[in-house]
PAZA-708872 format. One line per 10 residues: number of its first residue (from 1); their letters; for each residue x, y, z of N, C-alpha, C, O. Coordinates in steps of 0.1 Angstrom, whole numbers. Atoms other than C-alpha are relative to their C-alpha. Layout:
// PAZA-708872
NUM> a> X/Y/Z/X/Y/Z/X/Y/Z/X/Y/Z ~ ... .
This chain:
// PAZA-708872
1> xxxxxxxxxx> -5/-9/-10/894/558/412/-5/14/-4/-2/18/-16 ~ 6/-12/-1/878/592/416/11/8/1/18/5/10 ~ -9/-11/-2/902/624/411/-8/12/-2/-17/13/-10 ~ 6/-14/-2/891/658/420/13/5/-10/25/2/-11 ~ -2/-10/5/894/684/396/-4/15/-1/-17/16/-1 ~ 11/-13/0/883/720/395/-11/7/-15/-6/13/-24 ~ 3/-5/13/858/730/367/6/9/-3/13/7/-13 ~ -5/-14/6/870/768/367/13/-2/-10/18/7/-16 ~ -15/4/8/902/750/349/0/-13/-2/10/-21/1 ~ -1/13/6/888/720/333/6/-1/-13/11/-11/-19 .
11> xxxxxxxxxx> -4/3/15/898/729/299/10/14/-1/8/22/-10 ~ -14/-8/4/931/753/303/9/-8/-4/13/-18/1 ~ -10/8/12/954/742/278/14/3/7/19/14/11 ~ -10/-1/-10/983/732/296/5/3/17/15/7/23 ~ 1/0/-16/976/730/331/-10/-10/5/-22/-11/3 ~ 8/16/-7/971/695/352/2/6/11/12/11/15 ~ 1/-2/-19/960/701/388/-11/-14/1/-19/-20/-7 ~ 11/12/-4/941/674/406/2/-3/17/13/0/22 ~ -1/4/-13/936/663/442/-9/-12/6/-21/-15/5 ~ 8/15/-1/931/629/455/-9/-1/12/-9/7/20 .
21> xxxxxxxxxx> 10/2/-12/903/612/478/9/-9/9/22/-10/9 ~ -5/10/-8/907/585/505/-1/-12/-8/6/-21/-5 ~ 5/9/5/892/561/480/10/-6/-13/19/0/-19 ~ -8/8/10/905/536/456/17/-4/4/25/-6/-6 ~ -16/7/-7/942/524/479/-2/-10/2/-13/-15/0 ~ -3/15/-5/953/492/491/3/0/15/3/-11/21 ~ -2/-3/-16/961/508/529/-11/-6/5/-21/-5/-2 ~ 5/6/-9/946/488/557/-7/13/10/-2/23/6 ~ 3/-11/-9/930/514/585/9/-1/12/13/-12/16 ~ 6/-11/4/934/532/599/3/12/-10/-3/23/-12 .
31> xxxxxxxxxx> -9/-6/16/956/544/565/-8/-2/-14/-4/0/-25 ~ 5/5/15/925/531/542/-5/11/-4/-8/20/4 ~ -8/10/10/927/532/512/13/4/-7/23/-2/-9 ~ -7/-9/10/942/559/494/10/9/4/11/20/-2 ~ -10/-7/1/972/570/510/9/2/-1/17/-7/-1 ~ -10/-4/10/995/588/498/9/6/12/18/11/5 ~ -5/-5/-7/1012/602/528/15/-9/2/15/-20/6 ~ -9/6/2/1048/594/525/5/1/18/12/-8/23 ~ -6/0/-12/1057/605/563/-11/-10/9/-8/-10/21 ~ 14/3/-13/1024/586/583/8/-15/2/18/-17/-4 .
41> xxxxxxxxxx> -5/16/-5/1032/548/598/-5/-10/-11/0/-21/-10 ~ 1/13/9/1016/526/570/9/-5/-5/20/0/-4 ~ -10/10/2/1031/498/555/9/10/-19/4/12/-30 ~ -9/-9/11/1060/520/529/-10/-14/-15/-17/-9/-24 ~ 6/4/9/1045/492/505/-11/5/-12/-11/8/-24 ~ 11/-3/4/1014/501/502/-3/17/-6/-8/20/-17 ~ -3/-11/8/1020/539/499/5/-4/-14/-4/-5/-23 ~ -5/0/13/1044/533/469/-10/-6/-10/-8/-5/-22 ~ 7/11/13/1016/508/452/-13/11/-2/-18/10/-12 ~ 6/-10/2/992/540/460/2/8/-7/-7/10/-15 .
51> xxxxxxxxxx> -4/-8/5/1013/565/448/0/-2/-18/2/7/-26 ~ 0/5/12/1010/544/415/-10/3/-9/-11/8/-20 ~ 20/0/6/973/542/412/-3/10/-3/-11/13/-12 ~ 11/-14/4/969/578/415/7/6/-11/3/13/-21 ~ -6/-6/20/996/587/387/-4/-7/-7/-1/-1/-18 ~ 4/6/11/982/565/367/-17/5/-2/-21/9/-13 ~ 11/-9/4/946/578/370/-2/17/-3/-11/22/-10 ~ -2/-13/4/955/614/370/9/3/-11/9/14/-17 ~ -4/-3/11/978/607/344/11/7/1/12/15/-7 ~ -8/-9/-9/1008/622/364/11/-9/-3/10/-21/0 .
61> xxxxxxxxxx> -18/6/-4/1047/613/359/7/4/13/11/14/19 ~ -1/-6/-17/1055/603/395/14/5/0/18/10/10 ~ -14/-6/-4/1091/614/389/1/14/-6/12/17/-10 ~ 1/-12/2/1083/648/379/-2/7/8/-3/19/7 ~ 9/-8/-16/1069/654/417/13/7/8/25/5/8 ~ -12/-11/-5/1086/682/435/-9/0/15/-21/4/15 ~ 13/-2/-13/1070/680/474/8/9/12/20/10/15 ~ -9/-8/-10/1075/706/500/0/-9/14/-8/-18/15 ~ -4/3/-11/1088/696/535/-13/-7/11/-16/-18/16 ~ 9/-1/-9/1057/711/553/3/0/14/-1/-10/20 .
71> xxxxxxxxxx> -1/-1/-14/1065/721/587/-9/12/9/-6/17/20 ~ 6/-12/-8/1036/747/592/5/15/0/1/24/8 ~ -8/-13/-4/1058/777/586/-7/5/-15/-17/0/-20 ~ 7/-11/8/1053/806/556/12/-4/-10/13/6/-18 ~ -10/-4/9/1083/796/535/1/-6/-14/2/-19/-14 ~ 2/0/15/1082/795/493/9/-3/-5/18/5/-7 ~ -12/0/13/1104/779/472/-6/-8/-9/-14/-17/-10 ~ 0/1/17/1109/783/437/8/-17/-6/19/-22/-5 ~ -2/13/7/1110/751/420/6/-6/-15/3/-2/-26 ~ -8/-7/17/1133/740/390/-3/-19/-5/-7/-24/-15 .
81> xxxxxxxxxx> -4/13/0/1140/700/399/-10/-11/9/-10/-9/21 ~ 11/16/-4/1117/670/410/8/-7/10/17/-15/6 ~ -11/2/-13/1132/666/451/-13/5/8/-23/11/4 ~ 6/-6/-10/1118/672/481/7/14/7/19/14/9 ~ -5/-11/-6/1121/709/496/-2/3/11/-12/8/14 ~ -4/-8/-18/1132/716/532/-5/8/5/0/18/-2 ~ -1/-10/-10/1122/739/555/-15/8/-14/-15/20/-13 ~ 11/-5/5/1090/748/529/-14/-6/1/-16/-18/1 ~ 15/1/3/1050/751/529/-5/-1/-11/-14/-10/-12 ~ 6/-5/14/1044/764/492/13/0/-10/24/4/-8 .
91> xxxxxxxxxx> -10/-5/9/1060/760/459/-2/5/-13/-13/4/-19 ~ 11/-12/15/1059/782/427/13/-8/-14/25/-9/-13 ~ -12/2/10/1076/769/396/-8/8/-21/-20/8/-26 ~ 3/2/13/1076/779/357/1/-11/-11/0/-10/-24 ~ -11/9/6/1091/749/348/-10/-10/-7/-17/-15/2 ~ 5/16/6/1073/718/326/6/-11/4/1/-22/0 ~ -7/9/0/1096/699/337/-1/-13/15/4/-24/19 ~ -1/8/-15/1083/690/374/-18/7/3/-24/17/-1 ~ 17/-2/-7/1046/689/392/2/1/13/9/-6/20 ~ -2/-4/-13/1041/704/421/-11/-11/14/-21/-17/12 .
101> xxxxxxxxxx> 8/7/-15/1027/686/456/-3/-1/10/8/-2/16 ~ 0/-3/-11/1015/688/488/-3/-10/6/-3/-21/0 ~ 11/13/-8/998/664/512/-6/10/12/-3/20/18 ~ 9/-10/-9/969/671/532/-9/-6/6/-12/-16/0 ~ 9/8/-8/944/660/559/-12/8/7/-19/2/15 ~ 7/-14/-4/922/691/568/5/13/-3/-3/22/-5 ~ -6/-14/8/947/718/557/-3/6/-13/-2/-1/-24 ~ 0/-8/12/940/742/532/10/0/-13/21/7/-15 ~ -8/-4/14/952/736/496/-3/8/-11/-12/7/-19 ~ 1/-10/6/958/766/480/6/-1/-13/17/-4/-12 .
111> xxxxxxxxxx> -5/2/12/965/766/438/-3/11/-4/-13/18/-4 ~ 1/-16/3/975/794/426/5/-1/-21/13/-10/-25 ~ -1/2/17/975/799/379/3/14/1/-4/22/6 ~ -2/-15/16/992/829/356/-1/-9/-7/4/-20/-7 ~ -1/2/17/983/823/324/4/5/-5/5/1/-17 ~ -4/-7/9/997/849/314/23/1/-4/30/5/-14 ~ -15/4/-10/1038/842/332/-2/-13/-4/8/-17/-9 ~ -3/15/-1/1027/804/328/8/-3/8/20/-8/6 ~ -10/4/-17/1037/800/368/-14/-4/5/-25/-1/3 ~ 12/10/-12/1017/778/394/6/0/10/18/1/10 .
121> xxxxxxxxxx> 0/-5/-17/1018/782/429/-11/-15/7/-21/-20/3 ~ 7/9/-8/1009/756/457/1/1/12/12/-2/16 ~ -3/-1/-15/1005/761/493/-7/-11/12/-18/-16/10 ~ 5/7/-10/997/742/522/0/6/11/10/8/18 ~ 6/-12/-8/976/766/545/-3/-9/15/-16/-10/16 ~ 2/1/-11/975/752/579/-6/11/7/-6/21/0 ~ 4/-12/-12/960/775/610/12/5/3/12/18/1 ~ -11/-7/-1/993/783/617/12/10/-16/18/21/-16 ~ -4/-7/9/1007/790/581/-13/7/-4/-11/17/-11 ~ 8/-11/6/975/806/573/0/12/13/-5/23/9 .
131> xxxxxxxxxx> -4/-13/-5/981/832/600/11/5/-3/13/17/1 ~ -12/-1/7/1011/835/585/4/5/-11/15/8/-15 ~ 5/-5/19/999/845/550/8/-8/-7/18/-5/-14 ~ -15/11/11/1017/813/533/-11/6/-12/-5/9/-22 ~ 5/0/15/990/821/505/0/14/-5/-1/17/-17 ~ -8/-10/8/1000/854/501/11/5/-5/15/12/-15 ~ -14/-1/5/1030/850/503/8/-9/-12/19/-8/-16 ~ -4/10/13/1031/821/475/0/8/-9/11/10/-13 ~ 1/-10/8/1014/848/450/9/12/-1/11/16/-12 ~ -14/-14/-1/1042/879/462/12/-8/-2/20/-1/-7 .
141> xxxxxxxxxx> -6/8/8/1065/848/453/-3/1/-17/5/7/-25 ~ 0/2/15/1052/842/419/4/15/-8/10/17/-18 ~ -1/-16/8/1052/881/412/17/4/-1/19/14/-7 ~ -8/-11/-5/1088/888/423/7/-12/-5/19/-10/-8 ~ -15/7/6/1105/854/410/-6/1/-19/2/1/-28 ~ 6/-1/14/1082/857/376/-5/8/-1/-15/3/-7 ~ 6/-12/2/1069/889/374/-22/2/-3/-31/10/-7 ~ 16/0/4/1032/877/373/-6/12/6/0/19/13 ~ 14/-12/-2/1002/902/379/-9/-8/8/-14/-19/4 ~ 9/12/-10/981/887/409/-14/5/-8/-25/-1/-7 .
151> xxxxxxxxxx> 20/-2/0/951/907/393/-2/-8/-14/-13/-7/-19 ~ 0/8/11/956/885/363/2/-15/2/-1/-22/-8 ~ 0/10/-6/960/854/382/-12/-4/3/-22/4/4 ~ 15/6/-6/932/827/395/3/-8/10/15/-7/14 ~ -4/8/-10/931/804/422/-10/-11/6/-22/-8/6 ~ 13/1/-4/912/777/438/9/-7/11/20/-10/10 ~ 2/2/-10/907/766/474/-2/-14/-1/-11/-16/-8 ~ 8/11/2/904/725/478/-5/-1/8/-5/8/17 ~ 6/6/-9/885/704/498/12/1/13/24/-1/13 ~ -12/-3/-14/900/711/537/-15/1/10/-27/0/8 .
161> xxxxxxxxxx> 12/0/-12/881/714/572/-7/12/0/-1/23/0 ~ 7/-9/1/853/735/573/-5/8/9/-8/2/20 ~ 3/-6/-14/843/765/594/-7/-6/10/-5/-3/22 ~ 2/8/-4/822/739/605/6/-7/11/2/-11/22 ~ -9/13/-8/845/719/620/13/2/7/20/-6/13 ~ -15/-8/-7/873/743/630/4/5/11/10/15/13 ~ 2/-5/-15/872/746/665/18/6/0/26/1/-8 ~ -16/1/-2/908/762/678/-5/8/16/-16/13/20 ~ 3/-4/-9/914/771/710/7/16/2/9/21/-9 ~ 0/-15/-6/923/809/728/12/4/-6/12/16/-9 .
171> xxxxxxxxxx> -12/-5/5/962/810/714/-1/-1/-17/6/3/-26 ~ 0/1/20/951/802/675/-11/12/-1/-9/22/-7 ~ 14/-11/6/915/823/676/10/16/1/9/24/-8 ~ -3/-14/-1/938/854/690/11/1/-14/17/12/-14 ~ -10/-2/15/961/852/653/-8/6/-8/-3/11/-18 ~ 8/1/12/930/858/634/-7/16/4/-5/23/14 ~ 12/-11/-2/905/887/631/-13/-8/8/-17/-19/7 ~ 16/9/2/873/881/645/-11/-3/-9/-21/-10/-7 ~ 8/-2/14/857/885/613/-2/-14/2/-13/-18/5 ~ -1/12/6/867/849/606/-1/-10/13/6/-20/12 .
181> xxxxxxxxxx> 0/6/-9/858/835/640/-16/2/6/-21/12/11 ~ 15/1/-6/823/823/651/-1/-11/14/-2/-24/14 ~ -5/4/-16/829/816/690/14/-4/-5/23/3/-10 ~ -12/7/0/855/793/689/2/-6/-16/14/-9/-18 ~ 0/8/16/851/778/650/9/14/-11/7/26/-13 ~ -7/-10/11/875/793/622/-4/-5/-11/-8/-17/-13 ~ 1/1/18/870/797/585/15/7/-4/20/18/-6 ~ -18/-2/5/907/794/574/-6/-2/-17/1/0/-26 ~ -5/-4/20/892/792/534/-7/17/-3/-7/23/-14 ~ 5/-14/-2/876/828/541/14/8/1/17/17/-6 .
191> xxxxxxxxxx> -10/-8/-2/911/838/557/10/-1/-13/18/7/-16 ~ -11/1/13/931/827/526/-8/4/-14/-3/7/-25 ~ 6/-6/11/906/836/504/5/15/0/10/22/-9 ~ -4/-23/-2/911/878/520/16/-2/1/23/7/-2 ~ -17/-3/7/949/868/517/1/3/-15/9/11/-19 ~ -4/2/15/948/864/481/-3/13/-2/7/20/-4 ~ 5/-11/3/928/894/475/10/9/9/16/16/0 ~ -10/-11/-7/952/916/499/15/-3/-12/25/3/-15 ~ -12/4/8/977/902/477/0/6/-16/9/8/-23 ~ 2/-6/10/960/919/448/-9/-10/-11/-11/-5/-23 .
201> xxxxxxxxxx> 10/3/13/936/891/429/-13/0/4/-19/1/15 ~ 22/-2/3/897/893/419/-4/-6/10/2/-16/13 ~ 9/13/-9/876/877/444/-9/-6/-9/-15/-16/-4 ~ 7/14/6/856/862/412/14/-10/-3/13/-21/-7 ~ -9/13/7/890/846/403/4/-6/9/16/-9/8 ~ -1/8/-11/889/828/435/-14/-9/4/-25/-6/8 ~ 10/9/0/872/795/434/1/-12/11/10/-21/12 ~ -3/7/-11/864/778/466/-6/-11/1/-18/-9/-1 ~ 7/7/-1/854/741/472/-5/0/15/3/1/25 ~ 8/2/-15/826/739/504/1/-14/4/-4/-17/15 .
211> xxxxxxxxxx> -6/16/-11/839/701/512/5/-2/5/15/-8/1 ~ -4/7/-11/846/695/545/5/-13/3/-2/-23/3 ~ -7/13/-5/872/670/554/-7/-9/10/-7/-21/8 ~ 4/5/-12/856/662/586/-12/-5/-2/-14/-17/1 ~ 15/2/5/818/663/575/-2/-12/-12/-12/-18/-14 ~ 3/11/7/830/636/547/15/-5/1/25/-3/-6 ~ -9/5/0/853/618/559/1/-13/-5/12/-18/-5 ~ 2/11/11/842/587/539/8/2/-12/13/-7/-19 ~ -7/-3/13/857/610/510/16/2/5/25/-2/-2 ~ -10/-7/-1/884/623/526/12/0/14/7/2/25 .
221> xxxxxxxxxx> 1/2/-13/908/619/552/6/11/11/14/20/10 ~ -3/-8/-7/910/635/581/4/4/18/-4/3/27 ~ -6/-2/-13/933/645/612/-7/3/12/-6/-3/23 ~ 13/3/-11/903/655/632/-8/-11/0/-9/-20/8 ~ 13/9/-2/877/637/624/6/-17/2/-1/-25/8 ~ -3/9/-1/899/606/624/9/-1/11/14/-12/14 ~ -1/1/-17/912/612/659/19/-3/-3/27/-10/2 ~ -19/-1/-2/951/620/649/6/-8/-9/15/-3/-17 ~ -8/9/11/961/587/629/-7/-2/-11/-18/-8/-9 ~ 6/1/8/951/589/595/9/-1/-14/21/1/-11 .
231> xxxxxxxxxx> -7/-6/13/965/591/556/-2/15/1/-8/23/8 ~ 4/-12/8/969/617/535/3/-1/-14/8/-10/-20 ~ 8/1/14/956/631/503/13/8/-6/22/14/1 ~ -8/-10/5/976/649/476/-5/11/-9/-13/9/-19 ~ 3/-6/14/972/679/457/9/4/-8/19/5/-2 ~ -9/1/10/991/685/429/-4/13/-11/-15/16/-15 ~ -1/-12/14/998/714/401/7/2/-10/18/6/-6 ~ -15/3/8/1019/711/371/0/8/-16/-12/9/-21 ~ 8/-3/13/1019/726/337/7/-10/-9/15/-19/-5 ~ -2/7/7/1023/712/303/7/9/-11/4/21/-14 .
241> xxx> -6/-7/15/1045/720/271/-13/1/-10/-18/-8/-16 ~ 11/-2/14/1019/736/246/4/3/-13/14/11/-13 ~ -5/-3/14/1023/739/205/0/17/2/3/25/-7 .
């Protein structure tokens, strides 16, 4: 089984992030193989026998998972205990004691690192939470429950749908600048990219993956390109107890 990782944070001591593909599950389609989506209609089975595979190749304690709600909205919570959180998009914890989670099908997963605070940040950037500034507001989180320094912070962007493939119609394009709008097509990792920086970090310490959900949907799966019923993927952020 293939797990995405980011180089810019292949060898930070004490910090596991990872985000899964569609590949290597036991889900039947239109849920094949690999998902992990605990709310979608597959058989609960098969999820749980997924959710296995991929802790065990990422190397992940599934009862350490802390998952937000996800309802599209801007709201951050701070993370202490391994539960699902209500009524949130993004969560920031200092804690070793729990790994953060999201699920995702074309939305933007945003991972936010202090190294210096040892706090992690995770958002789930929809069109709607990314007009919203969920990923700034994850980072004005980490600074204000842990005092981090965003210009000391890194971040990376995962695999999500690409300006490519972003059509939105006349009530989403008017949320945005036009900057980030070519006709009708959005670039939501451009708009959360100029969040972070409005937020105060480097734009080299922002590392973006160019893999389109939609364009590889063989890797990945996806709400458009798969016409509504699909899995979903996880990304994940956690740190570790260091000597």
């Amino acid at each position: 089984m293939f797990v995405g990782r980011f180089p810019a944070w292949a060898r930070t001591p004490g910090l596991r992030h990872a985000f899964s593909t569609r590949r290597g599950g036991v889900s039947r389609p239109p849920f094949g193989t690999l998902n992990l989506g605990l709310n979608t209609e597959d058989d609960p089975d098969s999820v749980r026998e997924n959710w296995v595979k991929f802790c065990v190749a990422a190397e992940l304690d599934r009862d350490r998972a802390a998952f937000a709600r996800q309802d599209h909205g801007d709201a951050v919570a701070v993370v202490e205990t391994a539960r699902v959180y209500e009524d949130s998009d993004a969560l920031v914890t200092q804690s070793t004691d729990v790994v953060l989670f999201i699920q995702v099908a074309d939305c933007v997963p945003v991972f936010l690192f202090d190294p210096e605070r040892r706090a992690v940040g995770l958002a789930h950037a929809g069109w709607r939470g990314s007009a919203k500034d969920i990923a700034g507001k994850t980072a004005a989180a980490m600074t204000a429950r842990f005092g981090s320094d965003p210009g000391r912070m890194s971040a990376c962007i995962g695999p999500s749908i690409g300006p490519c493939c972003c059509e939105v119609g006349p009530d989403a394009a008017e949320r945005f600048s036009p900057r980030y709008l070519q006709g009708s097509r959005l670039d939501l990792r451009a708009v959360n990219r100029d969040a972070l920086i409005a937020a105060g970090m480097a734009p080299d310490a922002i590392h973006i993956s160019r893999l389109c959900t939609v364009c590889h949907k063989d890797w990945f799966f996806s709400h458009r390109g798969d016409g509504g019923k699909t899995g979903r993927m996880a990304a994940m952020i956690g740190l570790e107890k260091t000597d």
